[in-house]
N, C-alpha and C positions, 0 to 999 in steps of 0.2 A: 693548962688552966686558962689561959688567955683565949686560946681558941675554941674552948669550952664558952667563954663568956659572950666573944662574939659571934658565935653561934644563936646562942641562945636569944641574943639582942637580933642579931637578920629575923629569926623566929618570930622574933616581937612586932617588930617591923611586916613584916609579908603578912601577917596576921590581922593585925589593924587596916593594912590594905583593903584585905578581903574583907573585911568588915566595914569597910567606905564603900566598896563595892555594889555589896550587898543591898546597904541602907540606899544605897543610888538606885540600883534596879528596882525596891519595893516599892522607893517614892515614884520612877518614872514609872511603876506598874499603878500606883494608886492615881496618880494624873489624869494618864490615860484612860482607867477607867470614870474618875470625875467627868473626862471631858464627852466620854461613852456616853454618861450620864444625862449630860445637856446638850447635848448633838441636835434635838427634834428643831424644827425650825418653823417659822412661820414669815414668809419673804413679804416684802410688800408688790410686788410682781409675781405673775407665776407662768413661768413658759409652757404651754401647751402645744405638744409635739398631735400631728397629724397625718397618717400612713400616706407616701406618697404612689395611691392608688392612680391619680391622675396628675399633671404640673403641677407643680405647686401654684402657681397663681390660680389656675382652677379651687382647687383645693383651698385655698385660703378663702378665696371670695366667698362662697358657697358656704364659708361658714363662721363667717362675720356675725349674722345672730347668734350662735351660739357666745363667740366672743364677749358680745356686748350683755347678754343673759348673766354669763358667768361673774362678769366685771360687777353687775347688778346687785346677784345675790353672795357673793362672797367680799365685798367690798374691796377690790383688790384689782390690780393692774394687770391685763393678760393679754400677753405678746401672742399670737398664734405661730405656729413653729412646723416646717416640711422639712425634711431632707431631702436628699436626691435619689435613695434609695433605702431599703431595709435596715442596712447594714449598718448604715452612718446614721440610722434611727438606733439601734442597739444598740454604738457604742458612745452614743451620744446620753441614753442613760445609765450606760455604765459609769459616765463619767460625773452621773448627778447633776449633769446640763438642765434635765428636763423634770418637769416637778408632778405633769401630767402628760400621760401618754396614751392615744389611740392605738395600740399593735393589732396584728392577725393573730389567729391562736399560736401558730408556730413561730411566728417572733417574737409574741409575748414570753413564747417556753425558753429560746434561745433566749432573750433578754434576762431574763430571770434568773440565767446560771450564773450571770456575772452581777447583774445589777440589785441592788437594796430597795427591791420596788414589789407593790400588792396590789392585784386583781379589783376595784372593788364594783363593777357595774359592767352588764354587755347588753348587749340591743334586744328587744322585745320585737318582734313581731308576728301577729296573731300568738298571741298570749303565747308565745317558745322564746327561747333564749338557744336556738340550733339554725344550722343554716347551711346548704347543700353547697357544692360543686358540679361544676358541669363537665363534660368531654364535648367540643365541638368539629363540625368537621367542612371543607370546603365543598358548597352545593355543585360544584360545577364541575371538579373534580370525581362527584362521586362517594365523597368519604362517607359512608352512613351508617359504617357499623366499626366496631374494634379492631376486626381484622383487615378492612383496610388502611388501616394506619400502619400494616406491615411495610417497612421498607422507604415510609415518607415521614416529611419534615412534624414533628409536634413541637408546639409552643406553649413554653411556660412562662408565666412572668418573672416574678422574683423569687431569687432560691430561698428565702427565707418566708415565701408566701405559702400561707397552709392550702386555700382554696383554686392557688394559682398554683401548684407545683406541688406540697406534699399529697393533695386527697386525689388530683387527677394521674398522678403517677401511679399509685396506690390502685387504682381503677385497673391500670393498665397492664400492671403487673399480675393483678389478678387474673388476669386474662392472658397469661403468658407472654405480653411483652415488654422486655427492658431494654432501656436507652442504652444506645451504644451496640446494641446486638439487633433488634428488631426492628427499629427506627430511631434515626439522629433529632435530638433534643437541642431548642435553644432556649434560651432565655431573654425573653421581650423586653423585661421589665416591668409593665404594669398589666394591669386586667385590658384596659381598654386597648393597650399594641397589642394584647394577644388576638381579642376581638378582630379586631382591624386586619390582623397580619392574614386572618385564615379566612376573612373574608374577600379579601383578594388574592389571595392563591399564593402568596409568598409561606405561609407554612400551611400544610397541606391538613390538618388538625392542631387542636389547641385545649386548654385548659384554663377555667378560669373560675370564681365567685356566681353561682348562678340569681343573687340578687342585682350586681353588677351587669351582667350580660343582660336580664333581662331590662332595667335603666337603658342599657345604649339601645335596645332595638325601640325602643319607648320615645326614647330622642331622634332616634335615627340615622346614629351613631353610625350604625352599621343599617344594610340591609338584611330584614331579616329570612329573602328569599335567596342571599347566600349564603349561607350557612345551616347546617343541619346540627341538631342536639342529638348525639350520640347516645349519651347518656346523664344521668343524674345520682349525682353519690349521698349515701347514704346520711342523714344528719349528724351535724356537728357543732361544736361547744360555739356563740357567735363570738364576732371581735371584742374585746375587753379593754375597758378602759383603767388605766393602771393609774399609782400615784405615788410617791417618793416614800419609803415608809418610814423617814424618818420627820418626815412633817409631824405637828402639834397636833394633840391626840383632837380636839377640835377643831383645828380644823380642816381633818379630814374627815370628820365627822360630814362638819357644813358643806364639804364636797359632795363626798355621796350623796347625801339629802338633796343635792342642788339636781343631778343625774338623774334619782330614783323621780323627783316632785317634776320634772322635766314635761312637758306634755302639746308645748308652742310647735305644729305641724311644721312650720318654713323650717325651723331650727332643724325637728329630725328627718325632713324630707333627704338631705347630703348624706343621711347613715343608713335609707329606706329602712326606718324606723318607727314605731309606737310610740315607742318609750322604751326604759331601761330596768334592767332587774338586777339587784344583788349578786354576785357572784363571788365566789372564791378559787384560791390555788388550784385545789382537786379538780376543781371541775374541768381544767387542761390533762386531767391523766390519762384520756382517751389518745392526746394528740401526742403525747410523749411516748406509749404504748405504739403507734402510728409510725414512730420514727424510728424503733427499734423493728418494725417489721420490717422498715425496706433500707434496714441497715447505716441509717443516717448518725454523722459523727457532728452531735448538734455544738459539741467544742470548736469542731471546724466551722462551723455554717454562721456562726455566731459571729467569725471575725472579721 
């Protein structure tokens, strides 16, 4: 009988447990979602990240109006922000670093898998929101068609670059050649070491942004009687300007608005740009489409 009773009493006891338990988990389940709730923010700073296509000090200076535009119309403090590469752009807004972001199409796509961030504006010019890739090749060497790139150096920039590395790969493949089997691949870094590299014969072809390539030959970047345009790829979605999507429904509103009303020539001359058009998510599905063709593991690319 005794241990009938205290039976019944542990019973009593592990029950009410589970019953604290319980009442703990729903309340930390209801918090959590509370805090779900008011997450949206509105900083009084806002770091603006910018694709490190060129040094960063290039890159910053060059877009100082934009800086001060922004500061203008959104009343607000803005740091301008490069990394040193792609990658450490990606995990930089994975980590909510960054409140606005310049990417390419395929680091925007890689960014996206991990980060809490939306598409909302990409470059306009002559009235498209597309924009090609090029194959180049050294003049002096000879390279002027696809198939001599059989067996010699190609240069990519950054692995996570769509017009540096995924569209001119994609080119080449179509044409029956892969890296590692028909010619050794490196990776430059930017548009403009890829430019540079093939124009002096250190990679014997190259890949790169064809509004970029044509910039340097316009500067003088390069010469542009070293170098031969192999080819030109088909259009594609342009670079997108992203933004935190847990900002204040307003003021991403006054972002966009600031982007699409955008129209100061000095400001878009650094993005050889018009102006800016609306965009959204979908409109990357050509490039994610792109990345299963030549079998890209965008979980890897992204880290």
């Amino acid at each position: 009988m005794l241990n009938l009773i205290l039976k019944k009493k542990l019973l009593g006891v592990l029950f009410f447990a589970w019953l604290t338990l319980v009442s703990c988990s729903n309340s930390n389940t209801q918090t959590s979602s509370t805090e779900n709730q008011s997450t949206a923010t509105n900083p009084e700073k806002l770091v603006v990240a910018l694709l490190p296509d060129e040094s960063a000090a290039t890159v910053i200076q060059n877009n100082k109006g934009l800086e001060t535009y922004l500061e203008d119309k959104l009343n607000k403090d803005i740091e301008l922000f490069v990394t040193t590469d792609y990658s450490s752009m990606i995990e930089a807004a994975s980590k909510g670093r960054l409140d606005l972001a310049y990417f390419g199409p395929l680091s925007y796509v890689l960014a996206k898998t991990k980060s809490n961030i939306e598409p909302f504006a990409a470059i306009e010019k002559n009235g498209e929101t597309t924009y090609q890739a090029v194959v180049i090749g050294n003049a002096e060497s000879g390279i002027d068609s696809y198939e001599k790139i059989e067996g010699k150096i190609m240069a990519y920039g950054d692995q996570a670059s769509t017009s540096s590395h995924l569209i001119p790969k994609s080119m080449l493949m179509e044409k029956g050649l892969k890296p590692g089997e028909n010619y050794e691949e490196v990776f430059a870094g930017a548009h403009d070491v890829v430019a540079v590299s093939v124009a002096n014969g250190k990679a014997q072809a190259g890949g790169l942004s064809k509004p970029i390539f044509t910039a340097l030959i316009e500067k003088g970047t390069i010469d542009k009687n070293k170098v031969i345009v192999i080819a030109e790829s088909k259009p594609f979605p342009q670079y997108p300007w992203t933004m935190r999507s847990d900002l204040e429904p307003e003021l991403k509103t006054q972002i966009q608005q600031a982007f699409l009303q955008l129209e100061d020539e000095a400001i878009l001359k650094p993005f050889k740009a018009d102006g800016f058009q609306a965009i959204t998510d979908k409109d990357y599905d050509v490039v994610r489409e792109l990345g299963k063709l030549l079998d890209l593991d965008f979980a890897e690319l992204s880290k």
